[in-house]
N, CA, C and O atoms as a DFTB+ gen file, in Angstrom:
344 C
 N C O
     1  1       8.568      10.882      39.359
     2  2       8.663      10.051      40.540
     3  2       9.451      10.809      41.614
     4  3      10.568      11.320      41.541
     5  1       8.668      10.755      42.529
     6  2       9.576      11.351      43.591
     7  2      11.047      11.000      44.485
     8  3      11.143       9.777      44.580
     9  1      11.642      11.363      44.832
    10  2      13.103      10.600      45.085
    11  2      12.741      10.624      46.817
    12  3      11.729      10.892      47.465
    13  1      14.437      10.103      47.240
    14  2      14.440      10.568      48.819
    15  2      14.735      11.793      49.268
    16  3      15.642      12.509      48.843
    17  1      13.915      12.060      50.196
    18  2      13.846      13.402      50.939
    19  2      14.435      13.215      52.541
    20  3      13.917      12.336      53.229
    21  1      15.561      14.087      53.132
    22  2      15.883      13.717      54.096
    23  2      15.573      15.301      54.642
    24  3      15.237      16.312      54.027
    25  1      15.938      14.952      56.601
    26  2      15.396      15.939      56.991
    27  2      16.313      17.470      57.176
    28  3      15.995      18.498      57.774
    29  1      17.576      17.122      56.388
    30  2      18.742      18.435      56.115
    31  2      19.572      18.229      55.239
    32  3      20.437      17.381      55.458
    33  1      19.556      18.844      54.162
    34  2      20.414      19.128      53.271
    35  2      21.574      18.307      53.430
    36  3      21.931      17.469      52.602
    37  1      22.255      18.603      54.686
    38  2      23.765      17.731      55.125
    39  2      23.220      16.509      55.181
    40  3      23.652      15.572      54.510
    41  1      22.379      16.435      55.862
    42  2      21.743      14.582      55.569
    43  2      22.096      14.168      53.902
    44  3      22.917      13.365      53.458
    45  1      21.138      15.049      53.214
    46  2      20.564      14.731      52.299
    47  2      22.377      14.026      51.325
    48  3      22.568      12.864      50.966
    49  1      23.390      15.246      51.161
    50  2      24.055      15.049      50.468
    51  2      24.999      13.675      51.664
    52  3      25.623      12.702      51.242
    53  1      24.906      13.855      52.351
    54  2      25.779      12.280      53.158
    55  2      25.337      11.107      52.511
    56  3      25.962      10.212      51.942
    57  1      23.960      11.317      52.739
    58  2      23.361       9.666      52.104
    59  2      23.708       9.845      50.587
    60  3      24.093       8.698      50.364
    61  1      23.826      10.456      49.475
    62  2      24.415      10.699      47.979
    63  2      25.298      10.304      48.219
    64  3      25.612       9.230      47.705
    65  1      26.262      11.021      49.219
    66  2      28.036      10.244      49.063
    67  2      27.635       9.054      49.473
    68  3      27.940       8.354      48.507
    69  1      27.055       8.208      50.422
    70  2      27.109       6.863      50.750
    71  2      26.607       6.590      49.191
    72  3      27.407       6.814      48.282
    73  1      25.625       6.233      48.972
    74  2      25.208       5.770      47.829
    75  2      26.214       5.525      46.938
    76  3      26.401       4.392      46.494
    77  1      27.043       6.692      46.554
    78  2      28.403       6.741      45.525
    79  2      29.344       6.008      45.958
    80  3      30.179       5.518      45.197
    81  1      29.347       5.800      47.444
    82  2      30.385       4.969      47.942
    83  2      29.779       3.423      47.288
    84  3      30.546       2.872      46.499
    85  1      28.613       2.805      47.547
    86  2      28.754       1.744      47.244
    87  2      28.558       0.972      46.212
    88  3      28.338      -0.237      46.145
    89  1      28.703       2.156      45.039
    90  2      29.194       1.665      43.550
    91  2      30.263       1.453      43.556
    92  3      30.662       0.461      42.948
    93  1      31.307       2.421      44.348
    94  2      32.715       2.605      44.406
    95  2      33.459       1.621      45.248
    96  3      34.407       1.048      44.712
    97  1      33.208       1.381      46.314
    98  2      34.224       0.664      47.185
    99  2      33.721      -0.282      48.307
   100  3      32.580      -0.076      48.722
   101  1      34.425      -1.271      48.831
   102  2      33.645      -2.274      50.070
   103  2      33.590      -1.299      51.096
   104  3      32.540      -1.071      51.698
   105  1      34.596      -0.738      51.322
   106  2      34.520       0.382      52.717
   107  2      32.845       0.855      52.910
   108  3      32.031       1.285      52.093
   109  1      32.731       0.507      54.654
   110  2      31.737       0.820      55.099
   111  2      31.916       2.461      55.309
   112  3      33.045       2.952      55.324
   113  1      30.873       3.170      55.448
   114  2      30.941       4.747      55.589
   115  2      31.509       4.712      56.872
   116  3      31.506       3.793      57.691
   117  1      32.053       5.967      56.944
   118  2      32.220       6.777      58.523
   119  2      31.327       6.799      59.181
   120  3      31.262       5.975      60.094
   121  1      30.054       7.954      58.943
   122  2      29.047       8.165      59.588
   123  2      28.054       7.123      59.319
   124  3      28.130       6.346      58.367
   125  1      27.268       7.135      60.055
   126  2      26.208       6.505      60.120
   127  2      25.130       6.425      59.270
   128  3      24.437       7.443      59.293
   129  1      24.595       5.187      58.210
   130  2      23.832       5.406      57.249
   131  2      22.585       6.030      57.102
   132  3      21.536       5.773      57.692
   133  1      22.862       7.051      56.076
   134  2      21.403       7.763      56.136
   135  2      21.124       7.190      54.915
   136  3      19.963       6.798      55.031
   137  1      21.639       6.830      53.474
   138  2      20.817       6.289      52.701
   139  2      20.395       5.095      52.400
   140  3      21.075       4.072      52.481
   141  1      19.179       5.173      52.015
   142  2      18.389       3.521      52.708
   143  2      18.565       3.030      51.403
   144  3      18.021       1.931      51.284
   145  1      19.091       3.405      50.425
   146  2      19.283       2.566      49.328
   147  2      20.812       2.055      49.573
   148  3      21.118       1.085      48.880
   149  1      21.819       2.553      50.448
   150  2      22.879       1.757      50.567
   151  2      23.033       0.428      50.553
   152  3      23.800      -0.166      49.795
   153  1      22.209      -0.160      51.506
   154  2      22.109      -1.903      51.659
   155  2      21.711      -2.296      50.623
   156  3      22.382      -3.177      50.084
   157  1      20.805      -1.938      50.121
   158  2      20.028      -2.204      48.274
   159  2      21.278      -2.613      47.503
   160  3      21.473      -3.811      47.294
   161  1      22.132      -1.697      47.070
   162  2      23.557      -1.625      46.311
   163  2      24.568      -2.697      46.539
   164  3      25.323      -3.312      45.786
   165  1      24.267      -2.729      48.215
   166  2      25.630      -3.674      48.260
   167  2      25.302      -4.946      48.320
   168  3      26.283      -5.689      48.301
   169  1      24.010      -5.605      48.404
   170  2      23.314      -6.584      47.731
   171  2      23.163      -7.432      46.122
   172  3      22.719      -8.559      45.902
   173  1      23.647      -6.535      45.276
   174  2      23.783      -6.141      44.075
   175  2      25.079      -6.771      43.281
   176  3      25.277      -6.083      42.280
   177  1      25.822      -7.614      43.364
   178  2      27.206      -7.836      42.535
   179  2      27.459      -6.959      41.661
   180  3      28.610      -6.550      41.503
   181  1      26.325      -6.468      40.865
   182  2      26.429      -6.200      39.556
   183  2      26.878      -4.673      39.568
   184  3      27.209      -4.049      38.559
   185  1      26.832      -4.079      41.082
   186  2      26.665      -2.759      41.029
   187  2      27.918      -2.182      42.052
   188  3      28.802      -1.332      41.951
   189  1      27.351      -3.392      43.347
   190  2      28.494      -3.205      44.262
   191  2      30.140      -3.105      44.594
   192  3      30.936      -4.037      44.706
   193  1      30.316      -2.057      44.680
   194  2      32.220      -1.924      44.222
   195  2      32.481      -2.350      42.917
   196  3      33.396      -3.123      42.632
   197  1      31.575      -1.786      41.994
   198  2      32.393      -1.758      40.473
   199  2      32.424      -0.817      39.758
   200  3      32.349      -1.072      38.556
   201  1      32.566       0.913      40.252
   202  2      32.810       1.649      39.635
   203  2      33.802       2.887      40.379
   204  3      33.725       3.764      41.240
   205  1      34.872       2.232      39.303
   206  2      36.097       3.063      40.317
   207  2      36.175       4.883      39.497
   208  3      36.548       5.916      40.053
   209  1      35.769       4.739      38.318
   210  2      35.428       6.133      37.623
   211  2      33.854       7.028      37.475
   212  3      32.719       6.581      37.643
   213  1      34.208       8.174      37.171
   214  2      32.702       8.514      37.016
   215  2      31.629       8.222      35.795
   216  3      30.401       8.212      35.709
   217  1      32.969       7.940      34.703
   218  2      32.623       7.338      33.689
   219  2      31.121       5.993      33.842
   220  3      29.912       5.920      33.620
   221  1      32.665       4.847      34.546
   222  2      31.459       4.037      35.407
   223  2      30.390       3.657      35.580
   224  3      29.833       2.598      35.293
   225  1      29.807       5.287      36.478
   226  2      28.552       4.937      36.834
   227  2      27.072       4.709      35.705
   228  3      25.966       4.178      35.806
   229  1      28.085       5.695      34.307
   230  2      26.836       5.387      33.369
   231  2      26.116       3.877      33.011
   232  3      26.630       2.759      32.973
   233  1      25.008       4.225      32.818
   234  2      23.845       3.093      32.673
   235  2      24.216       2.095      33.686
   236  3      24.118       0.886      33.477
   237  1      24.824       2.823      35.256
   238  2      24.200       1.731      36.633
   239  2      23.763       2.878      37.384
   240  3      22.988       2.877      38.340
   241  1      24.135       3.504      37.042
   242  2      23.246       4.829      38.622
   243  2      22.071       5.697      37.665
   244  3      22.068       5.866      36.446
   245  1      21.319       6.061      38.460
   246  2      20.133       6.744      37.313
   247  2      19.274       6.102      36.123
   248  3      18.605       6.718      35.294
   249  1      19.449       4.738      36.232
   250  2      19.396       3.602      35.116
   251  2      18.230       4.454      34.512
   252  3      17.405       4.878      35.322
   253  1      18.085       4.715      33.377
   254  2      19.202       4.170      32.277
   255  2      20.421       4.809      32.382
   256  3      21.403       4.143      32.710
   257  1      20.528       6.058      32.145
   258  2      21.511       7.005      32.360
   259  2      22.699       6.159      31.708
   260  3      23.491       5.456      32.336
   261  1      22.672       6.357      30.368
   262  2      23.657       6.296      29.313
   263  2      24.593       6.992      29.658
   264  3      25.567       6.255      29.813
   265  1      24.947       8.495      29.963
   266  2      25.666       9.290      30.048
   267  2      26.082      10.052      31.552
   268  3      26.720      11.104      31.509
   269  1      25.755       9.566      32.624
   270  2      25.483       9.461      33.584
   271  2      26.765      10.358      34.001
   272  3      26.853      11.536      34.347
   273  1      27.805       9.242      33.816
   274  2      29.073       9.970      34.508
   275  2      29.891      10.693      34.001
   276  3      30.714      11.212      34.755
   277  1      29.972      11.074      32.092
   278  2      29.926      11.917      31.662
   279  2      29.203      13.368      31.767
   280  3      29.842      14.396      31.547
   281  1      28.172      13.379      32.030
   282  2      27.532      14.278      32.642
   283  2      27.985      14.790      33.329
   284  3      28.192      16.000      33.234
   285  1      28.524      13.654      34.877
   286  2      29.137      14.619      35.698
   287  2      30.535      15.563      35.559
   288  3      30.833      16.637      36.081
   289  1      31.289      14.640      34.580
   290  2      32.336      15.414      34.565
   291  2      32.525      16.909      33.742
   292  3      33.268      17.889      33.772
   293  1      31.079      16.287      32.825
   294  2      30.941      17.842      32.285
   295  2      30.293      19.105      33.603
   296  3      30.026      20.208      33.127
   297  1      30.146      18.999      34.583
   298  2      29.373      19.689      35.560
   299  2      30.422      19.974      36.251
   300  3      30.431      21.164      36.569
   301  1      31.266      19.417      36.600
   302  2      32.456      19.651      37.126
   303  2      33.235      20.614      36.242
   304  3      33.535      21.709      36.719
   305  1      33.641      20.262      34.816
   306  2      34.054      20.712      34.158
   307  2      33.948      22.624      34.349
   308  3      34.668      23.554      34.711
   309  1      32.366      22.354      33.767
   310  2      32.009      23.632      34.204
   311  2      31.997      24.612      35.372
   312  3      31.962      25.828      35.182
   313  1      32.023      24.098      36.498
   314  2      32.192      24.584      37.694
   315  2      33.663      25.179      38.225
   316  3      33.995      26.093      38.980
   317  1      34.414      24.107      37.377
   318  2      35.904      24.628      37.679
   319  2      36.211      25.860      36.772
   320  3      36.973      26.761      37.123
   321  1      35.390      25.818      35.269
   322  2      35.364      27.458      34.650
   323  2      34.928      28.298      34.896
   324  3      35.316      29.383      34.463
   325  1      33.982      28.162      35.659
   326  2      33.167      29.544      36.522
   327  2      33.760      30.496      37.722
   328  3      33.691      31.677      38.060
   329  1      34.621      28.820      38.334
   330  2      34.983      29.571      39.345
   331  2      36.812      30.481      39.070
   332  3      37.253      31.384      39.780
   333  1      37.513      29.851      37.853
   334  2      38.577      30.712      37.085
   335  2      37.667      32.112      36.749
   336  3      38.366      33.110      36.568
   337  1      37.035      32.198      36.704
   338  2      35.878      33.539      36.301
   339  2      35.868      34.705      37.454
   340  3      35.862      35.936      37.475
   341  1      35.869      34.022      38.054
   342  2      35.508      34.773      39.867
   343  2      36.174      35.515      40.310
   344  3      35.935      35.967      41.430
């Protein structure tokens, strides 16, 4: 399935952080919404401002995504050993 496609990269990852924002918090974004699934989310009780960890987001972001926010921290994880490497 294809996802959203925006028209620059910097777009692209703004609307991701919005998105993450509105698992995470009521705060409206700074900039101006580029992801159109934002309003979707904050519609949502179930989703909206209830994940204050990355843990969290598993099995609500990526649904199913059991491991979701584990994942990320393993990606992080790794990134912070690569760059001790450098």
């Amino acid at each position: 399935m294809r996802g959203e496609w925006f028209d620059s990269a910097r777009l692209g990852i703004r609307a991701h952080i919005q998105h993450l924002l509105a698992y995470a918090t009521t705060r409206e974004p700074l900039q101006p919404v580029a992801d159109p699934r934002y309003y979707i989310v904050r519609q949502l009780p179930a989703y909206f401002a209830q994940c204050s960890t990355w843990e969290s987001l598993s099995g609500k972001w990526a649904v199913p995504g059991p491991n979701y926010g584990q994942n990320i921290l393993r990606i992080i994880e790794r990134v912070k050993t690569t760059q001790q490497h450098l």
